[in-house]
N, C-alpha and C positions, 0 to 999 in steps of 0.2 A: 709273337704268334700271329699275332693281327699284318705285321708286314710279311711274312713266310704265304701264308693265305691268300695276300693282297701279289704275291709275285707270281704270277702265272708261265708256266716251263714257255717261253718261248724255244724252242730246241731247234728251230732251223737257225739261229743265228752263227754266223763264221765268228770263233773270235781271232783275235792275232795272236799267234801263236808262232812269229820269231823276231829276233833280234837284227837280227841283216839278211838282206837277200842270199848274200853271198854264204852265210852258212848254212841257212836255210836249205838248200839245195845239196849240201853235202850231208847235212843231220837226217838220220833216218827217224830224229824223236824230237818233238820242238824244243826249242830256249824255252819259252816263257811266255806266258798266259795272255799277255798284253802286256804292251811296250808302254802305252800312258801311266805316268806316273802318279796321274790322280786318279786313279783306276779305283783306289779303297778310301777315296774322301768323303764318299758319301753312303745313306744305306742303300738307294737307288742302282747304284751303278756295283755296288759289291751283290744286291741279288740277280744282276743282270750275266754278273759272272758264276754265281752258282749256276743258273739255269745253262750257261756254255758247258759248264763239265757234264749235266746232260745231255746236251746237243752232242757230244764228243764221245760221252758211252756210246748212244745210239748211230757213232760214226757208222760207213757202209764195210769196214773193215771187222766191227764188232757185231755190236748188234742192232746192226741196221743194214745187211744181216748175216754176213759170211763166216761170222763165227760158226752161225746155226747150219749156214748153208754145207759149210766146209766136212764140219761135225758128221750131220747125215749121210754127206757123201761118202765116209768113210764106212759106217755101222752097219753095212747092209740090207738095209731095205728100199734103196734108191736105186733106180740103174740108171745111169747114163746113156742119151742117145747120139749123142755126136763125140764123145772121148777128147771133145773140145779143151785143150790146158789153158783158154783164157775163161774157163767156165766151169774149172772143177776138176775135169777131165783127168788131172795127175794122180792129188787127191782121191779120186774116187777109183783109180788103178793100186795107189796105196806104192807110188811111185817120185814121192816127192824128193827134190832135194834142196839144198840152202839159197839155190835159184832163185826159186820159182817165185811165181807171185803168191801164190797162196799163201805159202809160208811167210812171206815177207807183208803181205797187207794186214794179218790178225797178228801178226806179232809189233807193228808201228802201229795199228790204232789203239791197242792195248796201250804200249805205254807211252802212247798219248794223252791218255788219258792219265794213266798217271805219273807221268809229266806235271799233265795242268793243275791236280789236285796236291801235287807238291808246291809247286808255286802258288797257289791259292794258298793254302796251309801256313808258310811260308811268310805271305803277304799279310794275309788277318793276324800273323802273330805281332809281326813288325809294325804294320799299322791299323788294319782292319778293326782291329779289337777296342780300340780309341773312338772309335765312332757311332758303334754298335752297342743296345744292350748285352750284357752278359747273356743272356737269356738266346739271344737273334744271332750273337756270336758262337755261341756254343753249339746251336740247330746248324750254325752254315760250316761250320767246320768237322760236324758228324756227317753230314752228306758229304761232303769230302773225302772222308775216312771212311766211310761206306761206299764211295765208286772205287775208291782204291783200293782196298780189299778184296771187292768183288772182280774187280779187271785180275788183280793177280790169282785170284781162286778162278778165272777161266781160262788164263794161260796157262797154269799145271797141268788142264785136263788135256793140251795137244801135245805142251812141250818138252813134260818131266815124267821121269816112271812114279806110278801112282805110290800115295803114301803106303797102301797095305802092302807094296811088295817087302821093304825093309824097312818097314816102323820108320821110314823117310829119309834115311840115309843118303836117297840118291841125290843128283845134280838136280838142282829147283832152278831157281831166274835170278839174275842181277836182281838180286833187294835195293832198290832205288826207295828212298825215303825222304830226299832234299833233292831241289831244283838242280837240272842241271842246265846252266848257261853257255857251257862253252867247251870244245871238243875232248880239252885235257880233262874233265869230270866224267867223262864216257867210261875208264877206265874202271872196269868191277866185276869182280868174278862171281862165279853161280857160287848163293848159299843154297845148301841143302834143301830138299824136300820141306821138314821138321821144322826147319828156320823161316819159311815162305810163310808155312802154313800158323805159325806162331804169330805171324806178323797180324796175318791178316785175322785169326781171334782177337788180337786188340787190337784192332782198328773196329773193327765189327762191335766189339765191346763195350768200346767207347761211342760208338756210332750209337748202340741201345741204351744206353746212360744219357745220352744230350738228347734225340730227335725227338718232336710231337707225337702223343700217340696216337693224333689223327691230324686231318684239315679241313676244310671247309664244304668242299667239295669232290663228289666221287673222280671224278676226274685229276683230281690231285690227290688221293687217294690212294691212286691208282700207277701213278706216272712219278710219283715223288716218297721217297724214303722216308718211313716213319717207324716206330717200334716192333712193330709186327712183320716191316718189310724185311730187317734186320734179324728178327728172331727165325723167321724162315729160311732167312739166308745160313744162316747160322746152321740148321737142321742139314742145312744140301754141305757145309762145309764138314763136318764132324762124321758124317754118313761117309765122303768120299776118305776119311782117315779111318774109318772101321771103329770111333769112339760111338758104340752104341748108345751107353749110361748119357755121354750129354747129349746124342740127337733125343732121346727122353728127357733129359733137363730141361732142352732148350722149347721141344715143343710142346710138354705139358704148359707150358705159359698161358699158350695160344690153342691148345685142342683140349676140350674135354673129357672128362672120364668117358662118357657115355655118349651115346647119341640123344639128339641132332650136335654134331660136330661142325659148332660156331665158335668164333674166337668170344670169348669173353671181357675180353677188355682191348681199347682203341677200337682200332676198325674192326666191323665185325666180318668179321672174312667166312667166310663159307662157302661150300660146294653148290653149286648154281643145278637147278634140277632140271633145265634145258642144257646138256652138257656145247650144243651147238652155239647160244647165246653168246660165249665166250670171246668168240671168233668173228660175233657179229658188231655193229656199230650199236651203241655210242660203245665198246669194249673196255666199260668202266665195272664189270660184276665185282662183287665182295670177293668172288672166287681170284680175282687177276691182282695178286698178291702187288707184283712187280710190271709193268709192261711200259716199253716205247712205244710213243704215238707217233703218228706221221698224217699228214691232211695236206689238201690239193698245195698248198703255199708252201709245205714241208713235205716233198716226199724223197725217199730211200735211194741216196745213191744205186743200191742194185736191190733187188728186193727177191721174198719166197717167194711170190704169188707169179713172178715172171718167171723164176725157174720152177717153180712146179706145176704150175698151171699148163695141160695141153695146149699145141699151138694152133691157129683158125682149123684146120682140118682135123683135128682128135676134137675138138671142145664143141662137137652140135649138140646143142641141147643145157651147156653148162652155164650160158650166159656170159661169159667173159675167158678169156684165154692170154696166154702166155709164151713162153719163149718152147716151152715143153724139154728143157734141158735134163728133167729126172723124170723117169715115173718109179712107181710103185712095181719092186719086186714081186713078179708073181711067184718064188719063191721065199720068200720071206714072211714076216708078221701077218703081212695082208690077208694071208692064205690059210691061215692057220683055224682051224674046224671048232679051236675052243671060244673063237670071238666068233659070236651067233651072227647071222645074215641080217637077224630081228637088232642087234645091239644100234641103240643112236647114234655111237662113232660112226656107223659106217657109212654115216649120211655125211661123213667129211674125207670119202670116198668117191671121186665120180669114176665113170666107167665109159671106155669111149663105146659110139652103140654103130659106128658104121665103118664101111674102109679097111684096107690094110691094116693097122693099129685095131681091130674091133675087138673090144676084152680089154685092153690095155685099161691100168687102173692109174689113178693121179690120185695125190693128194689133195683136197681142195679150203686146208685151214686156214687160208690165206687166200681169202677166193673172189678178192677185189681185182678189177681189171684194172690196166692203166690210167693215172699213175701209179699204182700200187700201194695203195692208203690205209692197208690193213695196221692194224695197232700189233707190235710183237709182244708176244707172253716170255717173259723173264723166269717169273717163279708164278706158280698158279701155288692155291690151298690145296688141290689136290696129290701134289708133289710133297707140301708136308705131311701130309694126313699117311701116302705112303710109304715117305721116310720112318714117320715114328711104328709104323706099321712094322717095317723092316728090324729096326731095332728092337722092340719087344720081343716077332718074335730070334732074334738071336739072341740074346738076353735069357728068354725064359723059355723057350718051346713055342708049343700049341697055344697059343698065349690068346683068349678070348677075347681081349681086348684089339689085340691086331687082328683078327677074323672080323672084329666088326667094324674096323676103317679099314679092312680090304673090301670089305663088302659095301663099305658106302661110297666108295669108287666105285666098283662092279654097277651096283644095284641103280644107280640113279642114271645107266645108260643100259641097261639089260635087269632089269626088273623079274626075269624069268630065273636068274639064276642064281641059287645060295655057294658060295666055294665052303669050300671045310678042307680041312686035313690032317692027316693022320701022326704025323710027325716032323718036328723041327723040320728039317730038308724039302720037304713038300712043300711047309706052307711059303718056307721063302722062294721056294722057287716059283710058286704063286703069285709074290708078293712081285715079283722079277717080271714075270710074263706078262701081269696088270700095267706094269709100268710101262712096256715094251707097246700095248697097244695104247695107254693113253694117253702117250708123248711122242706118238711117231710124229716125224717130222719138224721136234721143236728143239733139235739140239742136246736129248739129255742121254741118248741113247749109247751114245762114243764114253761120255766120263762114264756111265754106268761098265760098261766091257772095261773100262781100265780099273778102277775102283777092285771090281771082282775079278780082274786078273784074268779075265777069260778072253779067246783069242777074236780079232775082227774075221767076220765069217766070208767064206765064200761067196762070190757074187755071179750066177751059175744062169745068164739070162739066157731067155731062146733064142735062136739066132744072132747073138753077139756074142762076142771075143769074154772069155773067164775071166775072173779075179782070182788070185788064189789066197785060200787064208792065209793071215797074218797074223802068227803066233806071239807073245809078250816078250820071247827072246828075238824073235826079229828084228834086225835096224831099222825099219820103217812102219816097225808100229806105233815109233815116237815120231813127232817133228824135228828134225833139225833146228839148232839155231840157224835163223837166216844171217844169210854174207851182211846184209844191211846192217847190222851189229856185230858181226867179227870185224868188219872194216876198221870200223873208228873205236872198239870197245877189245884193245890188247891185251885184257885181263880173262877174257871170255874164254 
């Protein structure tokens, strides 16, 4: 515990991540972690590679941040100002094919990632484990098994039809579980939905059986997996298969019967009563379950805050500005008359006040200027508090309990308002609309429409070109597998 503590995320560092140049270039997904073979001789140099498979989630293909970018562009509450395809532009037409880049950057950094966490896996079994206590062994090969889990739980949400269509039946992702070194192992066909999602319950499982249930500090707290980062995760995986009973298994753990809804044991996680705080520096709150950090020495291959941010001529007055590649839907979420003008979200709202653009609304939760240093939020406590929200009430109706972690979302950013309702279908679709304003912008908006089966909405801006919706039986409501992996993977 004491060396975990003592290993602070270095996360900008590159590790090597191939075996020859010359394949290197042809492989859409690396050989291997690093090429030195004394790579696990010591405990030094094996927590130096745990913190790479950090560095490697938070690549700029994942979430650092085009997972998230990619996400919103689709869900409709973004619009696009230049229909730029090196900026989303496809994506956010809902126009993609096995081309493109988009498709092809979040599907390589994904299993890149887990790439790396196989070979780590891998390596501590074959040697790592000889040098390490069981104890230090056991923590570093749960984070392992917790980023890989978690990479495959955010590839389903672009690339596979969601579980609740057919209790999972459909085509899921190469289940990759062992290193792959060299082109002839490329060779693996899609398991199922069912199989994906199996996997990643025991990694996830296992990952909350081995990890700390805290660390030393809020900032590793914050940026490094621990029991409760795991048990959260766990809530967003089971919600997105329609298993109600465990998203309540999993987050009774960690939420209370009653209010104040603090976790109980390990970190104490809780909803931050500045809901702005979250988004601001040091972005260590009890609430930021999960997040990637980034600082002047580490910043974001591509980042939110340069695509959402207005550019120098929309942002007088915001302090800092951006590339202005999205704003804010004035037909969508933004707009909508039941999130009060008085609610505090909407102070993560700017509004341009002069010019051509005058009205036009941005995003602004990510509201660092270049180089773009803001910390990304992964999983917030707010997101569990809604899940189990959700499940209750489908589970049971009008369920008092989820009326009161709906309302401690609502309440601690709109103080003026009690929600209620009158039956099952109401309250979830309450439960829908909350989530809809208190995650815009962070990615969770797209798996939520797939989850519930419902179509990506029209995108109907003023004087720009339509979207049309995109229904669940359309072909490009899914992602393609990218060419980058039909190439070299004949089993695909």
């Amino acid at each position: 515990m004491k060396l975990i503590a003592k290993s602070m995320l270095v996360m900008g560092m590159v590790m090597s991540l191939t075996a020859c140049k010359k394949e290197s270039k042809l492989n859409p997904i690396p050989t291997s972690l690093i090429s030195d073979a004394s790579a696990y001789d010591s405990p030094d140099r094996i927590a130096t590679l745990v913190n790479g498979l950090y560095a490697t989630f938070k690549g700029s293909g994942f979430f650092g941040t085009q997972y998230i970018y990619y996400s919103e562009a689709r869900s409709g509450d973004f619009i696009s100002t230049n229909l730029n395809p090196t900026r989303g532009g496809l994506t956010y037409q809902m126009t993609v094919d096995p081309g493109i880049s988009d498709v092809s950057a979040v599907w390589t950094q994904g299993y890149q990632i887990i790439n790396a966490c196989n070979v780590f896996i891998s390596s501590m079994e074959e040697k790592g484990i000889k040098v390490l206590t069981p104890q230090i062994a056991n923590n570093y090969l749960a984070e392992a098994r917790f980023l890989r889990g978690l990479s495959y739980y955010y590839l389903l949400q672009l690339y596979a039809e969601p579980f609740t269509k057919n209790n999972g039946q459909g085509k899921g992702l190469p289940l990759r579980l062992t290193p792959n070194k060299g082109l002839a192992e490329y060779n693996l066909a899609r398991s199922s939905v069912a199989e994906v999602y199996k996997q990643i319950i025991t990694d996830l499982d296992y990952a909350e059986a081995n990890l700390p249930a805290n660390y030393s500090s809020a900032a590793l707290n914050t940026t490094r997996a621990h029991v409760n980062t795991v048990i959260s995760a766990k809530t967003n995986v089971y919600l997105s298969m329609g298993d109600y009973a465990n998203v309540i298994k999993e987050a009774d753990k960690i939420v209370p019967a009653t209010a104040p809804f603090v976790a109980p044991t390990g970190v104490k996680n809780a909803l931050q009563t500045e809901v702005t705080a979250i988004f601001k520096a040091p972005y260590t709150t009890t609430e930021s379950v999960f997040s990637m950090p980034f600082s002047n020495t580490d910043v974001p291959g591509t980042s939110l805050a340069n695509a959402y941010l207005p550019d120098g001529a929309n942002a007088t007055g915001l302090g800092s500005a951006g590339t202005g590649d999205f704003y804010l839907f004035e037909g969508g979420i933004v707009s909508d008359p039941l999130w009060k003008t008085t609610d505090k979200r909407r102070a993560l709202v700017f509004t341009t006040i002069a010019g051509g653009n005058k009205g036009r609304q941005w995003s602004t939760k990510y509201a660092t200027g270049s180089p773009y240093t803001d910390y990304v939020p992964v999983i917030r406590y707010a997101e569990v508090l809604l899940n189990l929200a959700e499940a209750l009430a489908n589970v049971n109706g009008v369920d008092s309990r989820s009326l009161a972690l709906l309302n401690a979302v609502r309440q601690r950013a709109d103080q003026t308002t009690t929600l209620t309702a009158s039956s099952q279908p109401e309250l979830i679709s309450k439960i829908i609309h909350e989530r809809h304003i208190e995650f815009l912008g962070e990615g969770i908006r797209n798996a939520d429409l797939m989850r519930l089966k419902l179509s990506v909405p029209a995108k109907t801006p003023l004087g720009s070109s339509p979207v049309p919706q995109i229904n669940p039986e359309n072909p490009n409501y899914l992602w393609p597998i990218p060419n980058t992996e039909s190439l070299y993977n004949k089993d695909i």
